[in-house]
C-alpha positions as a printed Julia matrix, in Angstrom:
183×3 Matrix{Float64}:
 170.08   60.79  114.63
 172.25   63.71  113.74
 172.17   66.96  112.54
 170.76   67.22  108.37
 171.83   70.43  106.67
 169.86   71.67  103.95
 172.02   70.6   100.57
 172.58   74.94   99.96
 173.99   75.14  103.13
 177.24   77.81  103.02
 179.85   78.11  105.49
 179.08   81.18  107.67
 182.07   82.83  106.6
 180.72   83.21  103.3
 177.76   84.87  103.88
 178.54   88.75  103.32
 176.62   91.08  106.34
 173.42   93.39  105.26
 173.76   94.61  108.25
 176.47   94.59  110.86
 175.94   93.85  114.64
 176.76   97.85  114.87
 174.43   99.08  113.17
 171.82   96.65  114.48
 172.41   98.31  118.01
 172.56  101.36  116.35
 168.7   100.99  114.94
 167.82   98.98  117.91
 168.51  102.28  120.21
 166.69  104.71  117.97
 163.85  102.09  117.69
 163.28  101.8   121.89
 163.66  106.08  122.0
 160.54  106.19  119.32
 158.67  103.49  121.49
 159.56  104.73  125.13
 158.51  107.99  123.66
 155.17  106.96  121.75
 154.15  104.03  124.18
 155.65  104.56  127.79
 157.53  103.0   130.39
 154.9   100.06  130.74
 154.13   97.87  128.08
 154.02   93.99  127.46
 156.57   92.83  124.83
 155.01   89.54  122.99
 157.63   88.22  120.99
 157.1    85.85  118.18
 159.69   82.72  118.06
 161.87   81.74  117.26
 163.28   84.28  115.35
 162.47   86.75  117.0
 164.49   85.91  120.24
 167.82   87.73  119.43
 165.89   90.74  118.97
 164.03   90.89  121.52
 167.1    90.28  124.33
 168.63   93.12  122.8
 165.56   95.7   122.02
 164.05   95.24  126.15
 167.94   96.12  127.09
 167.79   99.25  124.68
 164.1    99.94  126.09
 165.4    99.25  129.77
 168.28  102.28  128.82
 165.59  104.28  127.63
 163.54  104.16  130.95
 161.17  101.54  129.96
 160.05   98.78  132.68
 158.71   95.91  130.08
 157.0    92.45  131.12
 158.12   89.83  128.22
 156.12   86.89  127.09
 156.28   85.04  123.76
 154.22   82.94  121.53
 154.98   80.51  118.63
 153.39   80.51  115.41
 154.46   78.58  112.2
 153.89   78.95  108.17
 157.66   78.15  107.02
 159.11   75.12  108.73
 162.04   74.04  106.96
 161.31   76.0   103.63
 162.3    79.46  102.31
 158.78   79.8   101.27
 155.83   80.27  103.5
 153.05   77.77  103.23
 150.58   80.51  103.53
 148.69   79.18  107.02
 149.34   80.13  110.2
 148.93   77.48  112.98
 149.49   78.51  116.79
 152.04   76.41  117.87
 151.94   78.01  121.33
 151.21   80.74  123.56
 152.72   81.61  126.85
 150.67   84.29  128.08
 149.89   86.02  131.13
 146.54   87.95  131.06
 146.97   90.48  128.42
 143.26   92.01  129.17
 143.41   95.45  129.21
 147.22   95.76  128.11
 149.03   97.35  126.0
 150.66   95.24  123.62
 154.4    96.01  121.7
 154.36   92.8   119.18
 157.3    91.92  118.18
 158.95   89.75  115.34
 161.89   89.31  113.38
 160.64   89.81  110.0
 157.11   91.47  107.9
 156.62   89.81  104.66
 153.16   88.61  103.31
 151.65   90.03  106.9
 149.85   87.0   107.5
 151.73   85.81  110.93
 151.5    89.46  112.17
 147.85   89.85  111.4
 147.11   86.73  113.22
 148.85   87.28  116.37
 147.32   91.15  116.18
 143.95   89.39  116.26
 144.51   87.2   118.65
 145.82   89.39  121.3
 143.07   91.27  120.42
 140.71   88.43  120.81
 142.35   88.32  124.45
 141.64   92.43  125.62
 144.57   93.84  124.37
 143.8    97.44  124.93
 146.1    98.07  121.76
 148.62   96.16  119.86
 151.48   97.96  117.96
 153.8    96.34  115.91
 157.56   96.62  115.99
 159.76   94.75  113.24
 163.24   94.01  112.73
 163.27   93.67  108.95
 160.0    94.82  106.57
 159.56   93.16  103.37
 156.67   95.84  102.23
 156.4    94.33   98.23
 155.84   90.84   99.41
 152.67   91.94  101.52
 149.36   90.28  101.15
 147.75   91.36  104.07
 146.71   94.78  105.33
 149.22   95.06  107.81
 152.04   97.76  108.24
 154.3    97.82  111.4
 154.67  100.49  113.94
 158.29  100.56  114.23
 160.73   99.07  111.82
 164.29   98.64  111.89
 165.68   98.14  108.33
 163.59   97.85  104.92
 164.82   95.23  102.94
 164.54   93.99   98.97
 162.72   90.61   98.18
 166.24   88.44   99.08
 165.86   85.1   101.83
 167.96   86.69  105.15
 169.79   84.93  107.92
 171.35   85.53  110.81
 170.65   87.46  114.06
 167.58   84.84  115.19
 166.55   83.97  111.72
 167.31   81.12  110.15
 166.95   78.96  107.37
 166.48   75.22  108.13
 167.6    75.59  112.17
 170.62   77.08  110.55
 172.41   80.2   110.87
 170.36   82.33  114.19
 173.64   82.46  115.78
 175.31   84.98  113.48
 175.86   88.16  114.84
 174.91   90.45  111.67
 172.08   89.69  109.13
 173.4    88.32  105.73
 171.24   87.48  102.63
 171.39   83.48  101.58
């Protein structure tokens, strides 16, 4: 069985940058001075995949530059699949965790929309000990939010448009781009 693209697919090459790898790295390095400076050198980084895997490589490198000594560990949750829409429940696909009692937690993800992911991996490393859990975003979506959730750190605001590239995707499509580019 092969590859099935969605029937909107476009070519990369036609998908016009939001946001250029430059100033990605750009935010990226202002956005691991604010937490090195706020948090400290030791925190755990829980990324949330898969989209926010790109990220993450590059904001730990920034934070490593900035004198920060992070442990990584990720977990998987789901409300999209294959859809530009989110279903609206949150199912724990899985967690790789070490013990996070006591810790404190930098939560990261690619993307705050509706807030309902975010608020449910808060809780949950919550549920766990997490002595406190602070949220750092790539891209905020603030008028799509449904929940009560606002990040700590974010890198761009954006405008209600669906956004590829740079670990998110649409259909398994489109994480390898090296900027962010509206569909």
């Amino acid at each position: 069985m092969g590859f099935i693209r969605p029937d909107d697919y476009r070519a990369p090459e036609l998908i016009t940058p939001l946001f250029t790898a430059e100033q990605i790295a750009t935010t990226q390095s202002k956005l691991a001075r604010s937490i090195r400076q706020e948090l400290g050198q030791e925190l755990l980084v829980m990324g949330l995949l898969k989209g926010s895997f790109v990220f993450i490589a590059d904001l730990v490198r920034a934070m490593h530059h900035r004198g920060c000594t992070p442990q990584i560990d990720f977990m998987t949750l789901s409300s999209y699949g294959n859809d530009k829409e989110s279903s609206g429940a949150v199912r724990m696909m899985s967690a790789h965790h070490d013990d996070l009692e006591g810790k404190p937690i930098l939560l990261v993800d690619d993307i705050l929309e509706s807030g309902r992911t975010l608020s449910f991996a808060k809780q949950w490393l919550f549920d766990r000990g997490a002595a406190s859990v602070h949220v750092c975003v790539l891209l905020d979506k603030p008028h799509k939010r449904v929940m009560p959730i606002e990040a700590d750190y974010v890198g761009f605001t954006i405008e209600d448009q669906f956004v590829v590239g740079y670990g998110l995707d649409y259909a398994g499509y489109y994480r390898e781009l090296p900027f962010i580019g509206a569909l």
